[in-house]
C-alpha positions in Angstrom: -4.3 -12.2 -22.5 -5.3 -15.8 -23.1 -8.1 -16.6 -20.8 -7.7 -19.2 -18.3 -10.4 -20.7 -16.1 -10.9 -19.2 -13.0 -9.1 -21.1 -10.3 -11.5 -20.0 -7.3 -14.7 -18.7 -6.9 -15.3 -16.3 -4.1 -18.6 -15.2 -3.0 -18.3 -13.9 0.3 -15.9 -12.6 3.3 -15.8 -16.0 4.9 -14.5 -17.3 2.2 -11.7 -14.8 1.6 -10.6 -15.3 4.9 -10.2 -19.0 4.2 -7.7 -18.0 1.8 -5.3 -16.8 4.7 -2.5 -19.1 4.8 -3.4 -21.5 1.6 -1.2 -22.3 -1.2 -0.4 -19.6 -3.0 -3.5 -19.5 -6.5 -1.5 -19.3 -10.0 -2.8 -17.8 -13.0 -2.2 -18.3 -16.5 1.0 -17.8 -18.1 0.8 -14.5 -20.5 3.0 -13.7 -23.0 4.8 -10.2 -23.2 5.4 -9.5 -26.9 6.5 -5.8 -28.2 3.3 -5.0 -29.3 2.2 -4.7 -25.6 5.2 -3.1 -24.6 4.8 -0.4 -26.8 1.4 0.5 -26.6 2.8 0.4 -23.0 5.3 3.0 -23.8 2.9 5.3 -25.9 0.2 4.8 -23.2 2.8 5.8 -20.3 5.2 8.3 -22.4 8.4 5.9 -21.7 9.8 5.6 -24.8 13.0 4.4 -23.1 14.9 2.6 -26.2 15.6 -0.4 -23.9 11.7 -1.4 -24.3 10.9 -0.2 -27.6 14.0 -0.4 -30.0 14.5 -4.1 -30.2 17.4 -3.8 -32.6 19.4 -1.5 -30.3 18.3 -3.1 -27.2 20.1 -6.4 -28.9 23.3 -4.6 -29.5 23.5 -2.1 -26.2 21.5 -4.1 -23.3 23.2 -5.6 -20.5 19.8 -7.6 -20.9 20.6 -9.0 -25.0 17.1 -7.6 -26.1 14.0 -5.3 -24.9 12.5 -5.9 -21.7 9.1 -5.0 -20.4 8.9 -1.9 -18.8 8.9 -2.8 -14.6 5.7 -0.8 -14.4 4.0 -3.0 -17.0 4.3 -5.9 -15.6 3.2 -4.6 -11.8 0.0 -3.1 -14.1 -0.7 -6.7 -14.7 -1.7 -7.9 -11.0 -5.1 -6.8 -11.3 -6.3 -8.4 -14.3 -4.1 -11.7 -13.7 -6.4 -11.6 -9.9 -9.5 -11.4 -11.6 -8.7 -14.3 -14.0 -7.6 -15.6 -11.1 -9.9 -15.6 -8.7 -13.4 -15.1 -9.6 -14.9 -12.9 -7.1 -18.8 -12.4 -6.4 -19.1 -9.2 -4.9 -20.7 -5.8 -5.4 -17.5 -3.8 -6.0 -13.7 -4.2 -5.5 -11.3 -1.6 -5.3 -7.8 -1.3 -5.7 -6.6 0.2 -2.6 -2.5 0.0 -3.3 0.6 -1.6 -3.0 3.3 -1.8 -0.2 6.9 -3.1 -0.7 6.9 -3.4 -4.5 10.2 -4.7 -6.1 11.1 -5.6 -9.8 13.6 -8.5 -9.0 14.3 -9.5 -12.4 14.4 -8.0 -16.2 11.2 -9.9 -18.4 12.7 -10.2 -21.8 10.7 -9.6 -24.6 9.1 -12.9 -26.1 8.6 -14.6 -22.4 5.8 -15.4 -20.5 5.3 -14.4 -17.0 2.4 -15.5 -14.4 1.1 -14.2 -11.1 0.7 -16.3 -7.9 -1.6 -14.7 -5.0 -1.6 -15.8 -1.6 -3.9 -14.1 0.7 -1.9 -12.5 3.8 -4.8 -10.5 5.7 -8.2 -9.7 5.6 -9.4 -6.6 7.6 -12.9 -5.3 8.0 -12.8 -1.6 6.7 -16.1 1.2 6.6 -19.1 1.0 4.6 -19.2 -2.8 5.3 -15.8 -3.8 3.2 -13.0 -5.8 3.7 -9.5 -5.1 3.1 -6.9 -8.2 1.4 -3.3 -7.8 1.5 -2.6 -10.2 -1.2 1.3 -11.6 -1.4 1.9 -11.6 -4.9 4.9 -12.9 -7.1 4.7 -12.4 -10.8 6.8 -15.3 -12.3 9.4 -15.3 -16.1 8.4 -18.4 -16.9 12.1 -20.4 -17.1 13.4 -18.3 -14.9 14.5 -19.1 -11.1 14.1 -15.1 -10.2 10.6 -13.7 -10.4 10.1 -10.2 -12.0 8.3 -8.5 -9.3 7.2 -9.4 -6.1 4.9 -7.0 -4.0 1.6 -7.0 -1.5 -1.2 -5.5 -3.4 -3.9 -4.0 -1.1 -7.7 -4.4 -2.5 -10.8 -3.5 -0.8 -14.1 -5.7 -1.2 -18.1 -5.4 -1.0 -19.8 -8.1 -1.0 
């Protein structure tokens, strides 16, 4: 992934919860070429000739060409946050995901990007906090994103 700067910095809860209700932070577009889908495939097992046989997937796809595995590109919401955001804390902990949906097919060759807006911040045990983050991950050209979900994370600050 290319590295962007980091949009925000966040050092502590106060300043999550003045994320509630902002614009939504964009990261950095990052290209998904069929090198990463197939290390994808090999690291997952899904060989599915859709992502990894480019020269069927042209001839047999309603799509005209591979696409990314859904699952790939929802993997990506982690590390597209923390290029995102830059967040000071002790530990952060990916807690899960409600209401995930893969929207739209990301052809092989495009770029996508994740946008985050901040929905909720809860205080949880041991002194945490718990972020339902609104995330859509954008196909750069495209009017329909590829995924949208809420990704629950839990930070220590």
């Amino acid at each position: 992934m290319e590295q962007p700067d980091k949009v925000i910095r966040v050092s502590d809860v106060s300043s999550l919860r003045a994320l509630i209700d902002v614009a939504p932070l964009e990261s950095a577009w990052v290209e998904i070429d069929q090198v990463r889908v197939n290390e994808f495939a090999d690291a997952t097992g899904d060989h599915q000739w859709i992502h990894v046989d480019p020269e069927r997937a042209e001839r047999e796809s309603p799509f005209g060409g591979p696409i990314a595995h859904g699952f790939l590109t929802l993997s990506l919401i982690g590390a597209l946050l923390g290029r995102t955001v830059e967040l000071q804390q002790r530990a952060v902990v990916n807690y899960g995901l409600n209401r995930v949906r893969f929207t739209a097919p990301v052809r092989v060759g495009t770029r996508v990007r994740a946008r985050f807006q901040v929905m909720n911040v809860t205080d949880v045990e041991a002194g945490g906090v718990q972020v339902i983050w609104d995330v859509t991950l954008d196909i750069e050209g495209s009017g329909k994103p590829a995924c949208v979900a809420e990704f629950i994370t839990r930070h220590y600050f």
